[in-house]
C-alpha positions as CSV (number, residue, x, y, z in Angstrom):
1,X,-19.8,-4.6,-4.0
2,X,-20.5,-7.2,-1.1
3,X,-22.2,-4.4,1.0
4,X,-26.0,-3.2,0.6
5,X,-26.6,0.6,0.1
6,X,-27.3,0.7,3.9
7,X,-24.4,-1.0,4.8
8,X,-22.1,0.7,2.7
9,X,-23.1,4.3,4.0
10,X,-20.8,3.4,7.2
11,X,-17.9,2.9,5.6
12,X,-15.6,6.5,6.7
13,X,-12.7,5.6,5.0
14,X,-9.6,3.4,4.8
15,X,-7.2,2.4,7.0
16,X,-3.9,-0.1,6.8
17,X,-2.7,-1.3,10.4
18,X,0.9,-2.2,11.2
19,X,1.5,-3.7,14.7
20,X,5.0,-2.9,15.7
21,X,4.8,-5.2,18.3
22,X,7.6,-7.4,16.6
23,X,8.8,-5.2,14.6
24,X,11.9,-3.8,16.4
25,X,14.0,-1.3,14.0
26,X,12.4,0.9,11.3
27,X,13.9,-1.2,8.3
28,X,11.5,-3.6,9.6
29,X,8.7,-1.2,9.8
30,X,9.2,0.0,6.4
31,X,9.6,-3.7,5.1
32,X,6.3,-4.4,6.6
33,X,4.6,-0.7,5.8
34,X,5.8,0.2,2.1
35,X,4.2,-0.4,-0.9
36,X,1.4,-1.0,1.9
37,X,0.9,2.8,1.8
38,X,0.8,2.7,-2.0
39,X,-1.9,0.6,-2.4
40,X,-3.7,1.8,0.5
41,X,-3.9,5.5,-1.6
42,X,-5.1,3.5,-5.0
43,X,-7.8,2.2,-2.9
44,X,-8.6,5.2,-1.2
45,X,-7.8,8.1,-4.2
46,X,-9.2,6.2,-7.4
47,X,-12.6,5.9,-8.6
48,X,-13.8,2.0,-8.5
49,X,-14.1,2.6,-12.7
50,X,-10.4,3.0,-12.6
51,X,-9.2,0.9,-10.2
52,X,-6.8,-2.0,-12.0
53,X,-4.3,-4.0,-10.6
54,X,-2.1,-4.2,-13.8
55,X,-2.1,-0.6,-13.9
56,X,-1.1,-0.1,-10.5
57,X,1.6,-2.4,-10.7
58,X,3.0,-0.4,-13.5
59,X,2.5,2.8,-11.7
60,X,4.1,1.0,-8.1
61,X,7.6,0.4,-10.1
62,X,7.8,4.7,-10.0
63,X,7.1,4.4,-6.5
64,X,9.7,1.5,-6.1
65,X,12.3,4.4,-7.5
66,X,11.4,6.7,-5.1
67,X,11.6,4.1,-2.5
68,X,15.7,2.9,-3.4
69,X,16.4,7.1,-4.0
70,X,15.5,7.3,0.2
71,X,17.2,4.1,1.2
72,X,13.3,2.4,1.9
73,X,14.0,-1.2,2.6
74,X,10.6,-2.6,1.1
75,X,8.4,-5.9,0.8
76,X,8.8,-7.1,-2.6
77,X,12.4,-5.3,-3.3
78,X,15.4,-8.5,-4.1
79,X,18.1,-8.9,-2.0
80,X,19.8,-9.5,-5.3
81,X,19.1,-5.8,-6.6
């Protein structure tokens, strides 16, 4: 929405960077890159109508679950759970 039509026209696509630089084992990686990669596919894959935070938040805790089944050690997942 900030963007004029002729700015907007460059935009390609979407990206989320992680620098690794110190991030030294992968359950640091994934810390640091998951639910990153979730909300960097709402961004990308949904229409701007439907694009909602609440609804996205419900739709992460499925992700979350498939995150604990593969052992993902993830940004905003408790020690305590």
């Amino acid at each position: 929405a900030a963007l004029t039509e002729k700015e907007a026209i460059h935009i390609k696509g979407v990206q989320a960077n992680l620098w690794t630089e110190y991030l030294t084992t992968v359950p640091d990686m994934d810390y640091s890159l998951y639910p990153r990669m979730a909300a960097l596919s709402e961004v990308a894959w949904s229409n701007q109508e439907q694009k909602e935070y609440k609804g996205f938040c419900i739709r992460l805790d499925s992700v979350k679950k498939h995150y604990d089944k593969m052992g993902i050690s993830y940004c905003g997942r408790s020690e305590i759970e």
